[in-house]
N, C-alpha and C positions, 0 to 999 in steps of 0.2 A: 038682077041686083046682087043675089050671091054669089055671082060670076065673076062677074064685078069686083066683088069684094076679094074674093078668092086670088082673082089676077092681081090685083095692086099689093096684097099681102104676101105675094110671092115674089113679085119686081121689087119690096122694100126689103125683104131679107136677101136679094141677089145683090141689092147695092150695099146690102150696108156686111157682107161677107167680103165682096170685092173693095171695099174702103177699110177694110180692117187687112187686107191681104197685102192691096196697096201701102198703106201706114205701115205696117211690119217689113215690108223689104227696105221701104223709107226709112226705116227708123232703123234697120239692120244697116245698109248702108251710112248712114249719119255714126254709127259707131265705129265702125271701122275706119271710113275718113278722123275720126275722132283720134281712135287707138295710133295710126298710121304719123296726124300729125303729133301725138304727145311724144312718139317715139322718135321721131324725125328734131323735134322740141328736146329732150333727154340727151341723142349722140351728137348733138351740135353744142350744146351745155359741154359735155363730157369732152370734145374736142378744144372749146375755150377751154377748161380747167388745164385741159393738160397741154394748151400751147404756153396758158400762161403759167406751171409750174415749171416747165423748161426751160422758158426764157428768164424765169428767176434764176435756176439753177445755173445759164450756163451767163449771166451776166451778176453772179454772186451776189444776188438781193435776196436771198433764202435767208431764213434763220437755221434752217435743216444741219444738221452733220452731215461730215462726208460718206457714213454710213446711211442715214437716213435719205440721201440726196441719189445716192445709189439704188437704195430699193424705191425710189421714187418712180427713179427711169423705167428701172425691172417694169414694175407695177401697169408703167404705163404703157410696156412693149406688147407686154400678159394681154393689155386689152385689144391689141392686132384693131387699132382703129386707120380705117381706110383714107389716110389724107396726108397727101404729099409731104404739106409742109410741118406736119408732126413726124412723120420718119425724117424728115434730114433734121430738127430739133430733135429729135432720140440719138441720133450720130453726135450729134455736138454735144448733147449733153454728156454721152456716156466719154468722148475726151476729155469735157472740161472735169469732170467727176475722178478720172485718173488723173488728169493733170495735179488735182486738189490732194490726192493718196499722195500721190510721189514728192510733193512740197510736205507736206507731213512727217512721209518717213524718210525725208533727207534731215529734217529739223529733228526728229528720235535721233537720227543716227549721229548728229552732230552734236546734241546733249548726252549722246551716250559718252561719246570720246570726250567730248566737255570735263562728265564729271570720272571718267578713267582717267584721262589727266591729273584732272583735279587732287584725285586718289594718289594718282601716283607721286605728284609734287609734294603731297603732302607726307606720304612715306616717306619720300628722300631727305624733306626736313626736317623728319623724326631719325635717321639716321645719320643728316648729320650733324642734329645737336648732341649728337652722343661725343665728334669729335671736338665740338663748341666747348661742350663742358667739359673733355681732358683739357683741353689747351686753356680754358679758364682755369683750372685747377693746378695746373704747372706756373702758371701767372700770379695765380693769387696764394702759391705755396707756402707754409711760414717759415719753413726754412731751404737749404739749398739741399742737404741732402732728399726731405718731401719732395721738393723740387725733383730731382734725379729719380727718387723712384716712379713717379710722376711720370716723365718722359719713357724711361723703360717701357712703363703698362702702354704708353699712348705707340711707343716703335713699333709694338708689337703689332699693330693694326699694319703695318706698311711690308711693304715686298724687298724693301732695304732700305739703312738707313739713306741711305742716296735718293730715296726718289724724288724727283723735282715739285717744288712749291710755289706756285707762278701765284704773285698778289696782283690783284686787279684795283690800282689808283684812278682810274673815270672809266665810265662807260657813254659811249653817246653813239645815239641812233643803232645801238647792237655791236659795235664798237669795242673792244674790250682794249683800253691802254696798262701795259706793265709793267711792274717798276724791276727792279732788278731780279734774273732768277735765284732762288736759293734751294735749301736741302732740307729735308724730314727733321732729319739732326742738327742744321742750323738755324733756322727756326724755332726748334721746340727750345733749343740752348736761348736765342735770343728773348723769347717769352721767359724765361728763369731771371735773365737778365735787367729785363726791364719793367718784370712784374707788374704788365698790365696787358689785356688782350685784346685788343681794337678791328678786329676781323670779325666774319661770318664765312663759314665754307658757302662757297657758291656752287661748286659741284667738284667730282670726282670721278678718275679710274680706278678699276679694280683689274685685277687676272681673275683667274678659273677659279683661285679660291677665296677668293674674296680680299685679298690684301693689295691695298689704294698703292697704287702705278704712278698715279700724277693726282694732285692738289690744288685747286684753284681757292684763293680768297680773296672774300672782297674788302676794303679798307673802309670802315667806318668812319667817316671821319667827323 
């Protein structure tokens, strides 16, 4: 009987070593399958994100900048993910993403000259109401000798009294129609004459040192 006993007490601790042996490779195995698909679960995730941050980026549904839309691609090349059709969307995207830079700084560079223009139109019409206001001042002289001194100060801006004063009577489509040409001197004499000044310099030559070659005005009317 304690043979007996002895056997069966030793066949219950065989089996139940061997069911705790078996269970633990079991249950090693069950994690690994586990880890294997969470990770398989993770870079399939990480490949949607990043098919669909690309095709945002290169079909301009991003709210991203061109800076952020950039380090987007970067971010996603960094992750060297294995799948075709994320490498030929990293190709497009990283075109569409210069493409976006060079529309940018075509649009800087055309605001830059924009307001150099800008600047500069506006200096020309700071210099030339300096001649606006001689030639009103010759106009509105109170008398003829003012008048004369008037003209004197304003000759002196010119390269001779001769230089041509071409007046602009319409302009259409860039067109410029002119009425008859006249003289620095015939002119400034005629504003004395009729003491009033219905023009605006529309533009001007100079030489080397600065003294106006030719005169354009335009007719107020």
């Amino acid at each position: 009987m304690k043979h007996t006993l002895k056997f069966l007490t030793r066949l219950m601790m065989v089996f139940l070593i061997t069911a705790i042996a078996v269970g633990g490779a079991t249950s090693c195995k069950s994690k690994k399958k586990l880890a294997a698909e969470q990770a398989a679960a993770a870079y399939a995730k990480k490949v949607d994100q990043a098919k669909g941050d690309l095709n945002a980026i290169i079909n301009r549904t991003s709210d991203w900048t061109v800076d952020e839309q950039r380090q987007r691609v970067a971010d996603i090349r960094a992750e060297n993910l294995d799948d075709p059709e994320v490498q030929k969307l990293i190709t497009m995207a990283e075109k569409e993403v210069d493409f976006q830079q060079a529309e940018l700084d075509r649009k800087a560079e055309e605001e830059r000259l924009r307001k150099e223009e800008e600047a500069r139109l506006m200096a020309l019409r700071s210099e030339y109401e300096v001649f606006d206001n001689q030639f009103k001042a010759i106009a509105g002289a109170s008398s003829v000798d003012q008048a004369n001194q008037q003209i004197d100060v304003s000759l002196q801006n010119f390269s001779s009294p001769d230089v041509p004063v071409l007046i602009i009577i319409s302009q259409v489509d860039g067109i410029n129609d002119y009425d008859k040409p006249t003289t620095a001197t015939q002119f400034l004499n005629y504003l004395k004459d009729v003491k009033k000044y219905e023009f605006q310099v529309e533009s001007m030559k100079t030489d080397a040192s600065g003294k106006v070659t030719e005169l354009e005005l335009l007719k107020k009317w």
